[in-house]
C-alpha positions in Angstrom: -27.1 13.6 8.3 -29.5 13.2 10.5 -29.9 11.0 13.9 -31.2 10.9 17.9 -30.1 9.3 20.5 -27.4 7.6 19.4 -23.8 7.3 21.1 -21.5 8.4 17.9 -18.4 7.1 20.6 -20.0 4.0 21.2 -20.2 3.5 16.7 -16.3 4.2 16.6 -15.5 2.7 19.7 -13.9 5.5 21.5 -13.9 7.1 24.9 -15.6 10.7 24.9 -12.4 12.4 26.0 -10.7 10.8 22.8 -8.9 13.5 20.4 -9.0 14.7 16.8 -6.7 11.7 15.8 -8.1 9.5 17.9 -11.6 9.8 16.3 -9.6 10.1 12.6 -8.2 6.6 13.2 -11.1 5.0 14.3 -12.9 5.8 11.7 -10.1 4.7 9.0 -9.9 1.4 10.8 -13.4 0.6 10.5 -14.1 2.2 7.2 -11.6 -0.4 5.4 -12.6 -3.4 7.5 -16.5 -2.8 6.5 -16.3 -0.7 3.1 -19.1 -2.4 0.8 -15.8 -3.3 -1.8 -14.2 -5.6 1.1 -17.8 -7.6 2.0 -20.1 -7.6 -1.0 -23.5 -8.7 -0.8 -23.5 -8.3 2.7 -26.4 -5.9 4.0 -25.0 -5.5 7.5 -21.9 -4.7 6.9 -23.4 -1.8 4.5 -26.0 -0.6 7.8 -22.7 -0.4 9.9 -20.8 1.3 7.4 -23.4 3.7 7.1 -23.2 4.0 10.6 -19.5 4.9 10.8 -19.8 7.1 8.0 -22.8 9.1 10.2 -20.5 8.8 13.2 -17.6 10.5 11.6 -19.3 13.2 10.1 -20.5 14.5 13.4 -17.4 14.0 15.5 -15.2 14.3 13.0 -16.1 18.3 12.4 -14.9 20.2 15.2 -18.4 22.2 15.5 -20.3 19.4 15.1 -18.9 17.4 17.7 -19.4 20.6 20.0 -22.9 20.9 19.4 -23.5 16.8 20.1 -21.5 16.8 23.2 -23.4 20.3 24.6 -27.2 19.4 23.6 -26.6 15.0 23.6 -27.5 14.5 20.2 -26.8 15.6 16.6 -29.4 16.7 13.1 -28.2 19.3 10.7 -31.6 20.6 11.1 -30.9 21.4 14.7 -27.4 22.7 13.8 -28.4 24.5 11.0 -31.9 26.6 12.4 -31.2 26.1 16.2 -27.7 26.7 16.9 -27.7 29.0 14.4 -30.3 31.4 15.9 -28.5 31.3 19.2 -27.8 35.0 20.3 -26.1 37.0 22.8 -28.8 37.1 25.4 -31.7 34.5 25.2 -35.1 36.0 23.3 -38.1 35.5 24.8 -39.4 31.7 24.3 -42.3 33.2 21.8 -39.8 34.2 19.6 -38.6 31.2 18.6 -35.1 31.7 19.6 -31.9 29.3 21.3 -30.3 29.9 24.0 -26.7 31.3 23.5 -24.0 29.0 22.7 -22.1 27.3 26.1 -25.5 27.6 27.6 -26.1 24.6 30.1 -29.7 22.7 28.2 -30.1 20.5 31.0 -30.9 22.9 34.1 -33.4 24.8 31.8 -37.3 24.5 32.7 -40.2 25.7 30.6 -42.6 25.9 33.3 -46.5 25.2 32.9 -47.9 24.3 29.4 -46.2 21.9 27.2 -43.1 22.0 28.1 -43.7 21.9 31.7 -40.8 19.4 33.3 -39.0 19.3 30.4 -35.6 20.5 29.7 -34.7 22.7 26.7 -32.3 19.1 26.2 -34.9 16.9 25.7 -37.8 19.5 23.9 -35.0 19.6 21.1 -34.0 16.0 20.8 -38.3 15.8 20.4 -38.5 18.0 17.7 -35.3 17.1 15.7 -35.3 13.2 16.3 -36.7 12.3 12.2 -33.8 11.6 9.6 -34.1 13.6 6.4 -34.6 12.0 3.1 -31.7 13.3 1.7 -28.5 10.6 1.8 -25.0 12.1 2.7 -21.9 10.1 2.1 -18.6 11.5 2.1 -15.9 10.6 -0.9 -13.3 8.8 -0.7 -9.7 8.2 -2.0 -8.9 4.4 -3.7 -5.6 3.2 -3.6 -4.8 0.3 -6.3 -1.4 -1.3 -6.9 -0.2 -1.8 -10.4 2.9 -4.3 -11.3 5.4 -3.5 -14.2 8.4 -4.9 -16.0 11.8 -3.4 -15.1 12.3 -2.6 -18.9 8.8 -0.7 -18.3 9.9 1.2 -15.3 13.3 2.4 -17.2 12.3 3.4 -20.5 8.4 4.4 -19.6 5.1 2.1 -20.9 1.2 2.8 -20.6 -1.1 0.6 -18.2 -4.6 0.1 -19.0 -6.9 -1.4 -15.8 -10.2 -1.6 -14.4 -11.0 0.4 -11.3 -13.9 -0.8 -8.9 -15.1 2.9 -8.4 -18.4 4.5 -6.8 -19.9 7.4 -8.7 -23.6 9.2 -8.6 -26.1 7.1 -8.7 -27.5 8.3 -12.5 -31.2 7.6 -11.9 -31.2 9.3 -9.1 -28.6 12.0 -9.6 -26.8 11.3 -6.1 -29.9 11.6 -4.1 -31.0 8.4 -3.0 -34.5 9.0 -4.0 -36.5 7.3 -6.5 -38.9 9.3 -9.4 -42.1 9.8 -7.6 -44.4 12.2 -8.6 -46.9 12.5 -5.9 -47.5 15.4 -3.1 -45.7 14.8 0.0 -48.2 13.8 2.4 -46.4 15.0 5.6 -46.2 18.5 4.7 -48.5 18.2 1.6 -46.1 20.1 -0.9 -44.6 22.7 1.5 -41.5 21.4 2.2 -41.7 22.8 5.7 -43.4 20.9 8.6 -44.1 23.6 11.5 -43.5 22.0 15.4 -44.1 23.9 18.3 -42.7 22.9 21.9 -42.4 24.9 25.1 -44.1 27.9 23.5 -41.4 28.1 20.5 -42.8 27.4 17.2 -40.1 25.7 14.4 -40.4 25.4 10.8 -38.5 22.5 9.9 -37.9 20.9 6.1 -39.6 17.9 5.9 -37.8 14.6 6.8 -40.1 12.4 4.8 -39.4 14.3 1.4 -36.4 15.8 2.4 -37.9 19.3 1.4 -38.5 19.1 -2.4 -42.4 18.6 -1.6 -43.3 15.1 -3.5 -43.5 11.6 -2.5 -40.6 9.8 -3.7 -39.9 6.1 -3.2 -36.0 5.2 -2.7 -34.4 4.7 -6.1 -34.4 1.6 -7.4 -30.8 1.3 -8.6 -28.8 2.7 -6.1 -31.5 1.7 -3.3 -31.1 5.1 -1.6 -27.4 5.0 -1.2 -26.9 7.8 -3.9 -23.9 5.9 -5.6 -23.1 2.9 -7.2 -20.4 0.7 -8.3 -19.2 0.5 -11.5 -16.0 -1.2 -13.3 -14.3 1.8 -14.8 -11.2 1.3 -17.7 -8.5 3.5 -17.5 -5.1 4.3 -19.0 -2.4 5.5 -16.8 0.9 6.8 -18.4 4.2 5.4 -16.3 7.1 7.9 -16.9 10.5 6.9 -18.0 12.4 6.1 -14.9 9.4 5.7 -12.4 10.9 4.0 -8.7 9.5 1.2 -7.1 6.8 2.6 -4.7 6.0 5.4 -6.8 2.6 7.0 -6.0 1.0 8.1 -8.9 -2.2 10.2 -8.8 -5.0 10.3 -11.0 -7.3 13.1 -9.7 -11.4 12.4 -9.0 -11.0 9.4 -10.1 -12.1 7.7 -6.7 -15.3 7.5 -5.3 -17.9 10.3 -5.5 -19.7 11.8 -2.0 -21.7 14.7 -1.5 -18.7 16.8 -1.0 -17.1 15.9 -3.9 -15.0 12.6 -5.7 -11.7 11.2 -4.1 -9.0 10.9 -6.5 -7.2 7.8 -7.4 -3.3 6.3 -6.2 -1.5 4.1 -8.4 1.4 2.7 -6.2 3.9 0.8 -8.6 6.0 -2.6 -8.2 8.6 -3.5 -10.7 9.5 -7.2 -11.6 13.1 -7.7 -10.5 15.8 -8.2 -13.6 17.9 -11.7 -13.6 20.9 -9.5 -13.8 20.6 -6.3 -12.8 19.6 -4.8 -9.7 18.2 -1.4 -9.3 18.4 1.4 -6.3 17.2 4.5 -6.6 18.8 5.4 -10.3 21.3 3.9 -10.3 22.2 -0.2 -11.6 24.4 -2.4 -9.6 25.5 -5.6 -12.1 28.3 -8.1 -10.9 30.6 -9.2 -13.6 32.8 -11.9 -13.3 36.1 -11.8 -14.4 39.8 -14.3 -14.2 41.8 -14.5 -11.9 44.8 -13.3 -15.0 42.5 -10.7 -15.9 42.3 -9.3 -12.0 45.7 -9.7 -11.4 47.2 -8.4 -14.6 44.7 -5.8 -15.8 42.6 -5.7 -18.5 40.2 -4.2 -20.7 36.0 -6.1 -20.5 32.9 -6.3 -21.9 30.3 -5.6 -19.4 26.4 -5.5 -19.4 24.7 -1.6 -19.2 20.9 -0.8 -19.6 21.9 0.8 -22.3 24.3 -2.0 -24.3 27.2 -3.3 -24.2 30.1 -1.5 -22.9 34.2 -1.4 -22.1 35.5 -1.4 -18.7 39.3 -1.4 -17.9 40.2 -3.2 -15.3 43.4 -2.0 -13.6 46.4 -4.8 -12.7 45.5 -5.7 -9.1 41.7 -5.4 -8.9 40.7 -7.2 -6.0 37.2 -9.4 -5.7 34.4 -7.4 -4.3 36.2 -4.0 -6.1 33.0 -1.4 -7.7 33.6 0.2 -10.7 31.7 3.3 -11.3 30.5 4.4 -15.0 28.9 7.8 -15.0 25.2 8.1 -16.2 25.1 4.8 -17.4 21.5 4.6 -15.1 18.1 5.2 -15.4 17.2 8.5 -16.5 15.5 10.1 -13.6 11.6 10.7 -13.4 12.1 13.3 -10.2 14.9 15.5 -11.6 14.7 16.3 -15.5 17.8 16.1 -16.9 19.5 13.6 -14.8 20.5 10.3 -14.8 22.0 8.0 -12.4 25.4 5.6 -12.4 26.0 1.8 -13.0 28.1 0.2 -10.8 29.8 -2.9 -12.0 31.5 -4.7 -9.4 33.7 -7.4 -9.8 33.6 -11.0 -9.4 36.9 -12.8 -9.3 36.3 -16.7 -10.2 39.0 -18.8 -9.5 39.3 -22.1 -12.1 38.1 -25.3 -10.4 39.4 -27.4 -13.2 42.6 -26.7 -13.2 45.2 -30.0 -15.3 48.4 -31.0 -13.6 50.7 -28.6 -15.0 48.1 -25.8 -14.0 48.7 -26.9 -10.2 52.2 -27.0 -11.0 52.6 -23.4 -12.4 50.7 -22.0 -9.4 52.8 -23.8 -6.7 55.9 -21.8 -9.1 54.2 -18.9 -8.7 53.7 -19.3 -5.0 57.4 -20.5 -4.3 58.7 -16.8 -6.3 55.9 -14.6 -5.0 55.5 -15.2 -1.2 52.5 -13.3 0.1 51.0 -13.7 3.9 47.7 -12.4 3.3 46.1 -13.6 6.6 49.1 -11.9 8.6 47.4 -8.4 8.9 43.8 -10.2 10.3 45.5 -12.4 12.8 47.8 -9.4 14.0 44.6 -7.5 14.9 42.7 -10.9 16.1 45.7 -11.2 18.8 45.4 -8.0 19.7 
């Protein structure tokens, strides 16, 4: 990382004053709208990504964004050999050293000789404005969504997919750089390129060879972005009783950076069942039973994940009436050991095709057992 002159607040889009967050969620925001996966084959999108990434790095590190806001621009080797040589007291200007940190670089003057009307501001920006060779991208974390059956989600399966990853560039071995075997002809093999301003004299590593010495061309598979895309199989146990929503990790297995690889989030949907219905771990099922078999009381078959199953319905169950049956659920995947409920709830269905002397044994039974069943709601109606 590497750059001069450029407004990192201006790349996110954010006012100077903007905080931690602030900066955290600009960057996400434009990381997923211009991440090479979402516009393939489309070179600017890459530069601006690239851009972001730069942008982040700076203001996104506490010290970094320090140092850009004091001196007005940002390179690690400025960082790195200047900032970190700043003392207590300032050293004499043949010494080579910085000024100490929270020093104002704007209202200093080197006088006669080179730097004469120059700040110590823009002397450094000078010196430090080349890009190293070397390529710096963060990792990142991928989140994919994987769909299941419900059967799959109670009793457990195995998923294979393919996962669009990034990983080090193996030509290059993450470095963006192609094979070349020449001498460096910036610094001719050094490594080091020695600058002198304002009577301080700087050994810096060389930003055209990044320091190793040789003349390398940018490689020719990764074209100097250190990674590449690859389609990468994988198998992904689902554990008896996984939830809907569950995120599953599968560690460095997202994209590779120069810090490291990003690890991998399976979030899971479940295909919904034509009968039963799932919360949490327990089952909900409606059964439907007679209006003889509600009144009177009765002993049922009813559906459970596990079979089929005897309920007993007691003489009076009314429509709408939940039946628990203990651990009849899934089998949890949080808390070994435990499982959930069913719930069957009952569904009264009154015959539609009822004969004559059907209608005629219900009108009996109305005539010798009178009930006012809307009395109660219009009581409280009136009220």
């Amino acid at each position: 990382m590497a750059t001069a002159t450029k407004d990192y607040y201006a790349v996110l889009g954010i006012k100077r004053e903007a905080t931690a967050e602030d900066v955290r969620k600009a960057y996400r925001r434009l990381a997923r709208k211009l991440h090479p996966d979402v516009n393939p084959n489309n070179k600017a999108a890459e530069e601006r990504f690239k851009e972001v990434q730069e942008a982040y790095d700076v203001l996104g590190d506490p010290k970094k964004r320090e140092f850009y806001d004091r001196v007005g621009f940002y390179s690690d080797q400025a960082f790195q050999q200047g900032a970190a040589a700043f003392t207590d007291a300032p050293p004499p200007p043949s010494s080579g050293g910085a000024p100490p940190p929270g020093f104002d670089f704007s209202g200093f003057d080197f006088g006669e000789g080179a730097g004469a009307g120059r700040s110590f501001r823009d002397i450094f920006s000078s010196i430090f404005s080349s890009r190293p060779a070397e390529v710096e991208v963060p990792s990142s974390d991928l989140e994919y969504q994987i769909q299941i059956g419900f059967w799959e989600a109670i009793r457990g399966t195995v998923v294979r997919l393919t996962v669009a990853r990034q990983i080090k560039c193996p030509q290059c071995n993450g470095t963006g750089m192609g094979a070349g075997r020449g001498v460096c002809p910036e610094c001719g093999g050094k490594g080091q390129v020695t600058q002198t301003a304002g009577g301080m004299k700087f050994n810096l590593r060389c930003s055209t060879c990044g320091g190793s010495g040789k003349a390398g061309a940018v490689c020719p598979r990764c074209h100097g972005a250190a990674r590449i895309t690859v389609q990468e199989p994988l198998e992904m146990r689902i554990k008896p009783g996984t939830r809907e929503g569950a995120r599953l990790r599968v560690a460095q297995k997202g994209n590779w950076g120069t810090d490291g690889v990003g690890d991998l989030y399976l979030v899971v949907a479940i295909k919904p069942h034509p009968i039963f219905t799932r919360q949490g771990d327990d089952i909900y099922v409606k059964v439907p039973v007679t209006v003889a078999e509600a009144a009177l009381g009765a002993n049922i078959a009813v559906p459970t994940i596990d079979g089929r199953a005897f309920v007993k319905l007691p003489p009076g169950t009314q429509n709408g009436q939940r039946i628990r049956l203990r651990e009849r659920g899934v089998v949890s995947a949080q808390h070994e050991g435990v499982r959930g409920d069913e719930l069957v709830e009952v569904n009264v269905v009154v015959p539609s095709n009822l004969d004559e002397r059907g209608r005629e044994l219900l009108r009996q039974f109305e005539r010798e057992h009178p009930q006012d069943v809307r009395k109660e709601l219009l009581a409280q109606a009136a009220k």
